[in-house]
VOVOLUM-815742 format. One record per atom (N, C-alpha, C): residue number from 0; residue in three letters; atom name; x, y, z. Coordinates in steps of 0.2 Angstrom, whole numbers, plus 5000, padded with zeros to 4 digits. Example, Ala and Ser with C-alpha at 12.3 -4.5 7.8 and 13.67 -1.06 7.14 Angstrom:
2
num,residu,atome,u,v,w
0,ala,N,5066,4972,5039
0,ala,CA,5062,4978,5039
0,ala,C,5066,4984,5039
1,ser,N,5064,4989,5035
1,ser,CA,5068,4995,5036
1,ser,C,5064,5000,5039
This chain:
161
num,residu,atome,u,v,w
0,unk,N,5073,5441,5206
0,unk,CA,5073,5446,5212
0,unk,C,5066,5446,5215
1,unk,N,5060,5447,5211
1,unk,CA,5053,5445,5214
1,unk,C,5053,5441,5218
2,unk,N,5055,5436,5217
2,unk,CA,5054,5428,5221
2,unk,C,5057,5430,5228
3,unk,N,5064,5433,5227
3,unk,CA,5069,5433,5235
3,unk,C,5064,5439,5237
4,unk,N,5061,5442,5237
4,unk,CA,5056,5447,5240
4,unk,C,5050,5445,5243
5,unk,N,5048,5442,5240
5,unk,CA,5042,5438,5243
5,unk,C,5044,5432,5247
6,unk,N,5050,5430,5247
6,unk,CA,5051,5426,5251
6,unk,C,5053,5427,5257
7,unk,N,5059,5434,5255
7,unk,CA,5059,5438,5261
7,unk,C,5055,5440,5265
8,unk,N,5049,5445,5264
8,unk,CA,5044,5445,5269
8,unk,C,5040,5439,5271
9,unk,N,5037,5433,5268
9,unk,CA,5035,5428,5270
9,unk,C,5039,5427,5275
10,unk,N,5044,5426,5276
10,unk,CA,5050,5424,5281
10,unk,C,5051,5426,5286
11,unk,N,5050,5434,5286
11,unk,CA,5052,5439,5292
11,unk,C,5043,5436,5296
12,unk,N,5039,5436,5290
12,unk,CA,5029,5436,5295
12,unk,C,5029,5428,5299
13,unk,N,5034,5421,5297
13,unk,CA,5035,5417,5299
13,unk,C,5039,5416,5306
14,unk,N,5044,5421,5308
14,unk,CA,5048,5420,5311
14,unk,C,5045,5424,5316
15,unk,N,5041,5429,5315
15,unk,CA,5034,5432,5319
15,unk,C,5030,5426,5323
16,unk,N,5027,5422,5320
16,unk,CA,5024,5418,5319
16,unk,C,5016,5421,5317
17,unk,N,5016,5425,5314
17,unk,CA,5012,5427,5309
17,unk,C,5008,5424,5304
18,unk,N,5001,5419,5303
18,unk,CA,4998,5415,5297
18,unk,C,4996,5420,5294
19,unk,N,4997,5417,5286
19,unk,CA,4994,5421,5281
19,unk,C,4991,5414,5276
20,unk,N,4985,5417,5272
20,unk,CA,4985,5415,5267
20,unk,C,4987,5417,5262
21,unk,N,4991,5414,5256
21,unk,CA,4993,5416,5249
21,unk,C,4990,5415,5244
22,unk,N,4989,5421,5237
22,unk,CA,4986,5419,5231
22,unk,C,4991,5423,5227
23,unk,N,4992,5417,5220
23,unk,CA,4996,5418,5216
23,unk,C,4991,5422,5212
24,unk,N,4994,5427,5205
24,unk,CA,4990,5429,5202
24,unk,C,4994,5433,5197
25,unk,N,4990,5435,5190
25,unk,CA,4996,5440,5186
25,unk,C,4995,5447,5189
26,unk,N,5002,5450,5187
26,unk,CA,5003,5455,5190
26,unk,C,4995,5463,5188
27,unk,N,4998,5464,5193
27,unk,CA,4991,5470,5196
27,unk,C,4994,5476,5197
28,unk,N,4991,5482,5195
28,unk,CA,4992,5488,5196
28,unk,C,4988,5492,5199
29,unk,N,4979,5491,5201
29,unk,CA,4979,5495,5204
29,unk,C,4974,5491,5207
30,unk,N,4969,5496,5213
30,unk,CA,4963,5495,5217
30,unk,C,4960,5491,5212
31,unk,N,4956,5494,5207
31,unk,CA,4953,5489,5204
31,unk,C,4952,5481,5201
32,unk,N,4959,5482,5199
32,unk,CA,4961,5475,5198
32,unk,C,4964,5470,5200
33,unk,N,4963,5472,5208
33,unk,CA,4965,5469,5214
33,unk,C,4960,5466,5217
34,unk,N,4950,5469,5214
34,unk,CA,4945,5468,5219
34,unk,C,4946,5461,5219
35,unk,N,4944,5458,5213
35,unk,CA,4941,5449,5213
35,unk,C,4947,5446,5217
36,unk,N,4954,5449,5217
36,unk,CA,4959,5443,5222
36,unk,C,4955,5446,5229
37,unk,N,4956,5452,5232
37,unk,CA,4952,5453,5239
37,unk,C,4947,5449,5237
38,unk,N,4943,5448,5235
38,unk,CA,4936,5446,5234
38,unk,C,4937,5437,5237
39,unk,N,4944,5434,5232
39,unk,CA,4945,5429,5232
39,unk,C,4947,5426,5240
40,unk,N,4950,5432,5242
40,unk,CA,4954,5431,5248
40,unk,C,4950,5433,5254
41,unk,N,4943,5435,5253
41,unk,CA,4938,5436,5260
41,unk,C,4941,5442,5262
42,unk,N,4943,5447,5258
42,unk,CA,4944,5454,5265
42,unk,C,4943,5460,5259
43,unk,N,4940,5465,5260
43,unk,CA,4940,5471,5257
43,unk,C,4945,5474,5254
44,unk,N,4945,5476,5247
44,unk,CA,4951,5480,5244
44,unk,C,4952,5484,5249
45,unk,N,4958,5486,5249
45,unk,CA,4962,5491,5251
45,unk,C,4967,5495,5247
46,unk,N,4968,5503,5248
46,unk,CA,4974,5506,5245
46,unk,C,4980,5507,5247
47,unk,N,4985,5507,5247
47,unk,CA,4991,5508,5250
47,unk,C,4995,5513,5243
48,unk,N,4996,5519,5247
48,unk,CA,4998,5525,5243
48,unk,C,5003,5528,5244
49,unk,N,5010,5527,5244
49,unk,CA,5015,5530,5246
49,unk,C,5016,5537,5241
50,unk,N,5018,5542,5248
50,unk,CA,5018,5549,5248
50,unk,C,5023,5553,5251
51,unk,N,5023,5559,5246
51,unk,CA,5030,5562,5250
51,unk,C,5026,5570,5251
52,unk,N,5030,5574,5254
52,unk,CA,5028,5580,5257
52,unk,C,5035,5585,5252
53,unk,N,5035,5590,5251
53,unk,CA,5039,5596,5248
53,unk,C,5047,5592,5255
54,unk,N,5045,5593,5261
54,unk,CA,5052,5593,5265
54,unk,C,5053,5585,5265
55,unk,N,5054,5580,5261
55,unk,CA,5054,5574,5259
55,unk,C,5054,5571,5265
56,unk,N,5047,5570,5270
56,unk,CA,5044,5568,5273
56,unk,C,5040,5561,5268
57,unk,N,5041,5553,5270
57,unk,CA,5037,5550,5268
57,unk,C,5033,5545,5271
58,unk,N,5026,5545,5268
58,unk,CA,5022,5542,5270
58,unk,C,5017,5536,5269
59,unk,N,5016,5532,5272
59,unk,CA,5013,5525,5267
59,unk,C,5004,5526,5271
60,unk,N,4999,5526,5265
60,unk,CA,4995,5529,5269
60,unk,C,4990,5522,5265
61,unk,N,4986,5519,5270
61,unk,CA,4982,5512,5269
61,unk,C,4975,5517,5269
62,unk,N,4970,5514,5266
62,unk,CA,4963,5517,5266
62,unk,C,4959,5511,5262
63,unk,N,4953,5511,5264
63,unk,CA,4948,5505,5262
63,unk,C,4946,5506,5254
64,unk,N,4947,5504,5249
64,unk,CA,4948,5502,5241
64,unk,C,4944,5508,5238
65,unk,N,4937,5507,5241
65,unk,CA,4930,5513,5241
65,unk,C,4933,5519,5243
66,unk,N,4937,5522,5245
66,unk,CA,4937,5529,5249
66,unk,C,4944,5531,5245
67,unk,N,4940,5538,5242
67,unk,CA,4946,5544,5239
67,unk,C,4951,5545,5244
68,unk,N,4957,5546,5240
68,unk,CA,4961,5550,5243
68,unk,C,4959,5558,5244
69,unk,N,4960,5562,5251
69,unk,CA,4959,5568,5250
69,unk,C,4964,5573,5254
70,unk,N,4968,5572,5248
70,unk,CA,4977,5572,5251
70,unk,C,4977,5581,5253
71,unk,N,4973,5585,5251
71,unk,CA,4973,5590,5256
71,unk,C,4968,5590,5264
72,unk,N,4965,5586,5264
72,unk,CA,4965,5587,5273
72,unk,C,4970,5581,5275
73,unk,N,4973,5574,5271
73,unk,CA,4978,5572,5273
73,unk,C,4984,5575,5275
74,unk,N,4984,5579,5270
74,unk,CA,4990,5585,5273
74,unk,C,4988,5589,5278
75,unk,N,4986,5593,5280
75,unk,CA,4983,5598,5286
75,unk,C,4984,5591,5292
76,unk,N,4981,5586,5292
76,unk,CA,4983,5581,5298
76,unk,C,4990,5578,5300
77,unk,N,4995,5579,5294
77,unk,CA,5002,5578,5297
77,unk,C,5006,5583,5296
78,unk,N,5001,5590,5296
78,unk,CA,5002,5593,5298
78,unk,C,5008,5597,5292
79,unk,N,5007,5597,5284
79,unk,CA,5011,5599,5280
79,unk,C,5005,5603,5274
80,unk,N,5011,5607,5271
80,unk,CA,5007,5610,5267
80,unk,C,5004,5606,5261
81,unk,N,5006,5600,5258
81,unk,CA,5007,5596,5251
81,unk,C,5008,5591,5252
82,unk,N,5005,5586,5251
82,unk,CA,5006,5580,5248
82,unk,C,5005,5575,5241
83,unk,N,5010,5573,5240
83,unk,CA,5009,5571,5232
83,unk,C,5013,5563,5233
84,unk,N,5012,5559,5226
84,unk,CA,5014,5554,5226
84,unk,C,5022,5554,5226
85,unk,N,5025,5549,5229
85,unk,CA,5033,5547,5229
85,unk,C,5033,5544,5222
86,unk,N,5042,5545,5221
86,unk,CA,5044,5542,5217
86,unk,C,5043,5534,5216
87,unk,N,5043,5533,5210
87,unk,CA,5047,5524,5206
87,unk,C,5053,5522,5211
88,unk,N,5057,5527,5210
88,unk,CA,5065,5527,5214
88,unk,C,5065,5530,5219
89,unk,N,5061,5533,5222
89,unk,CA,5059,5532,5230
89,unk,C,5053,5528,5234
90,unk,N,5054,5524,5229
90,unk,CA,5046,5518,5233
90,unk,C,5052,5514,5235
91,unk,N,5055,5511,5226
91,unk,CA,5062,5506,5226
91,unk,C,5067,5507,5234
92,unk,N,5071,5513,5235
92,unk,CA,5074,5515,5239
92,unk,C,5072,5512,5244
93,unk,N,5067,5515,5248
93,unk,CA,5064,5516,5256
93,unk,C,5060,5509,5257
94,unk,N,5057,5505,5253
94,unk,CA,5053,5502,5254
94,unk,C,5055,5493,5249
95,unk,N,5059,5495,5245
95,unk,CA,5062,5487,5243
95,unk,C,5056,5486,5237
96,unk,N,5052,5490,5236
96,unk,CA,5045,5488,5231
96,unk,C,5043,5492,5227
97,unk,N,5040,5492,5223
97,unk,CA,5038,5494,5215
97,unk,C,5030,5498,5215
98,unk,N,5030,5501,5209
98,unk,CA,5022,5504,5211
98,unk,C,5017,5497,5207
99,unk,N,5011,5494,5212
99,unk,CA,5008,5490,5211
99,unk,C,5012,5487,5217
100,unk,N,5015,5484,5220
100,unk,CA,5019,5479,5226
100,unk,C,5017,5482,5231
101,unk,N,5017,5490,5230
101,unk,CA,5017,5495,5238
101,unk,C,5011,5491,5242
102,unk,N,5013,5489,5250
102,unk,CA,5009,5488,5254
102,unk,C,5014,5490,5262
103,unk,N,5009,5489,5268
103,unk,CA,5013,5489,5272
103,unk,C,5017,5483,5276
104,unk,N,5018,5477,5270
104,unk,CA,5023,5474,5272
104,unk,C,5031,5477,5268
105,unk,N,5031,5482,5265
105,unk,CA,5036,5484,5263
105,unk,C,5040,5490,5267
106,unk,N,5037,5490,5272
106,unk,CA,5039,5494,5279
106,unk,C,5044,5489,5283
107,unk,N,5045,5483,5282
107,unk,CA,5050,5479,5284
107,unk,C,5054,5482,5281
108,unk,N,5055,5482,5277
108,unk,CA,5062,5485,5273
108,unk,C,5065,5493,5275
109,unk,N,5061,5494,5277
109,unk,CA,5062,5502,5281
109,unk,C,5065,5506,5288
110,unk,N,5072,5501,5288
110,unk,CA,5077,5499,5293
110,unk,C,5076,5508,5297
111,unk,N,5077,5512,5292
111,unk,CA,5079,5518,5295
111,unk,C,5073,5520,5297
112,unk,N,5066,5520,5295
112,unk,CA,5061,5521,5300
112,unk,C,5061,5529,5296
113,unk,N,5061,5526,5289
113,unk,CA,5058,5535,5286
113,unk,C,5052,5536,5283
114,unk,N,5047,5532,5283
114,unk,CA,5042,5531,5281
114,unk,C,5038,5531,5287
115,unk,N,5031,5536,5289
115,unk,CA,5026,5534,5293
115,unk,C,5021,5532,5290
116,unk,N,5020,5526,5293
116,unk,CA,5013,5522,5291
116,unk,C,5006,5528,5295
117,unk,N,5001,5528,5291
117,unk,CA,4994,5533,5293
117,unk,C,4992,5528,5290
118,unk,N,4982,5527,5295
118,unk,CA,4979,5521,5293
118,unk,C,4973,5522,5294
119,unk,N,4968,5524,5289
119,unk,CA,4963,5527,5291
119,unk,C,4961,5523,5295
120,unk,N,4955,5525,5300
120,unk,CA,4949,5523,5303
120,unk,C,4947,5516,5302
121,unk,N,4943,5515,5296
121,unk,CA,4939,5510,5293
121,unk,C,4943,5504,5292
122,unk,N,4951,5506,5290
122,unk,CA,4955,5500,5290
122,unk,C,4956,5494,5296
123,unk,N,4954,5501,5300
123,unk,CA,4957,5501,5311
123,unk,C,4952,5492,5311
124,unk,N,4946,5494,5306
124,unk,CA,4940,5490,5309
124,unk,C,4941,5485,5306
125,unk,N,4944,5482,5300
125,unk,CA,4944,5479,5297
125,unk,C,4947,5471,5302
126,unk,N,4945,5464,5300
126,unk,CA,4949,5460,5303
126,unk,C,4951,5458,5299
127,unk,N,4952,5460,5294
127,unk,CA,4956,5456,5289
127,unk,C,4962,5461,5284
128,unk,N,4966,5461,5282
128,unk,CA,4968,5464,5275
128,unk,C,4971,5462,5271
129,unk,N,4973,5465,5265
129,unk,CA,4977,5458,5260
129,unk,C,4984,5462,5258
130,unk,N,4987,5460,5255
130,unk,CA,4993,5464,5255
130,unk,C,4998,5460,5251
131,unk,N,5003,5465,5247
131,unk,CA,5007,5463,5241
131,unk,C,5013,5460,5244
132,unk,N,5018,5456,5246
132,unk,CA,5024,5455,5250
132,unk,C,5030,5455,5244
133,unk,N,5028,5464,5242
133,unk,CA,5034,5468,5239
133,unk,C,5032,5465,5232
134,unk,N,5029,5459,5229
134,unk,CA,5029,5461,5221
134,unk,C,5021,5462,5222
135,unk,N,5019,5463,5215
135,unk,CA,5012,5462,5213
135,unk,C,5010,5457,5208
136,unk,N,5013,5450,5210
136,unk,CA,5011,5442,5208
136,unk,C,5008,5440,5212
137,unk,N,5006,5442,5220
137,unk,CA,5006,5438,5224
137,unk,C,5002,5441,5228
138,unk,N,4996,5440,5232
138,unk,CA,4993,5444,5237
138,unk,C,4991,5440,5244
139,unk,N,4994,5442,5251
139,unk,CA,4993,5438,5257
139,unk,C,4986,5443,5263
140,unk,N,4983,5436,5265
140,unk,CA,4979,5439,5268
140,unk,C,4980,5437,5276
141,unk,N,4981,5444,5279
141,unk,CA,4981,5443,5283
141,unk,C,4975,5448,5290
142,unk,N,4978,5444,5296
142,unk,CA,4972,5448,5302
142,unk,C,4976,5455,5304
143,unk,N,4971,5459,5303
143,unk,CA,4972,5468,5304
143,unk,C,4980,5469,5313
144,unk,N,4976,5463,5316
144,unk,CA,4977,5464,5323
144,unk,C,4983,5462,5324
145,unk,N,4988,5458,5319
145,unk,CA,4992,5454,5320
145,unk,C,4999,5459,5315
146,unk,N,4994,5461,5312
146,unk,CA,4999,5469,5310
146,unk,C,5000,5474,5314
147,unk,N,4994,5475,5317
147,unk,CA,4995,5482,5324
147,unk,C,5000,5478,5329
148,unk,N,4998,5473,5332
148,unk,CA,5002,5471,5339
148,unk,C,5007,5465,5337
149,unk,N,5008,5464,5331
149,unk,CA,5017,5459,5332
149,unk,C,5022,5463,5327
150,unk,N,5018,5461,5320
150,unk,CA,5023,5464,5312
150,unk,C,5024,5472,5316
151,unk,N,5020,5476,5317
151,unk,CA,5025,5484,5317
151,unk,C,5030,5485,5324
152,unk,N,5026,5483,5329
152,unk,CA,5032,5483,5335
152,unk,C,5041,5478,5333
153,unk,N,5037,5474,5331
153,unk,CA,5043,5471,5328
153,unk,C,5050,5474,5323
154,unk,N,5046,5478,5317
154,unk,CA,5050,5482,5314
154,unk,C,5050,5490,5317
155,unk,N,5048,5489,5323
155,unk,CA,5048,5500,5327
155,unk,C,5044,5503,5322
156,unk,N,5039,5501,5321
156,unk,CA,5035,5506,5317
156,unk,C,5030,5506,5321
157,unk,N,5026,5513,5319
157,unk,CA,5021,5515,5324
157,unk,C,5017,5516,5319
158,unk,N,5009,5518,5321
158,unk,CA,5004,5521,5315
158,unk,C,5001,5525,5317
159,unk,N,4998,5529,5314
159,unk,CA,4992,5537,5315
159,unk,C,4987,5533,5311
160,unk,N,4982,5537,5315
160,unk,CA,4975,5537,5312
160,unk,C,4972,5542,5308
């Protein structure tokens, strides 16, 4: 089932015409143990932290590897009282992927458009970023710009800053 996932999404970034490069690798669960694949892959760890709010609002929030989350002024920005982490079974649902897999390539899977993607600043700046294509065997690197202006129009996603 891994396999058909990463194939999947490699499939949807091809028919984009989207290049990425790929790195095979044993699975990963968190920032940390992802830095030497970024490392390996020439672009900056990154976070990807999918969140729910009490009015099961859901959000996938990307942030540079180094930077804490600071989920109460995240929340005042979108404007809720709380934000906490989503479930196991509401990552699986909404997004086709597992905790360690979560990236914003699993927003393709997010047909109904329930999840807003929010992207700090410092990612904005980044030209590169690396990301799970739904497991966590596998890490693609791809250009920041190529995610804003083809991958999210393509699947009607927007982003916040």
């Amino acid at each position: 089932m891994d396999i058909d996932k990463k194939e999947y999404i490699c499939g949807v970034l091809k028919i984009l015409g989207i290049s990425y490069e790929s790195l095979l690798h044993a699975p990963i669960m968190t920032v940390a143990e992802g830095t030497g694949i970024a490392e390996e892959l020439g672009v900056p760890p990154c976070k990807n932290l999918f969140l729910v709010n009490k009015q099961k609002e859901y959000f996938l929030y990307l942030l540079p590897g180094n930077k804490k989350l600071l989920a109460k002024l995240l929340a005042e920005q979108v404007d809720s009282s709380h934000l906490s982490f989503a479930s196991h079974e509401e990552m699986e649902q909404l997004l086709l992927t597992s905790p360690g897999a979560v990236s914003i390539l699993g927003l393709i899977n997010d047909k109904e458009n329930k999840v807003q993607l929010l992207i700090d600043v410092d990612v904005m700046h980044m030209d590169y970023i690396s990301c799970h294509p739904c497991v966590n065997t596998c890490s693609l690197r791809l250009k920041t710009i190529d995610i804003l202006k083809i991958l999210l129009p393509a699947i009607s996603h927007d982003y916040y800053r």
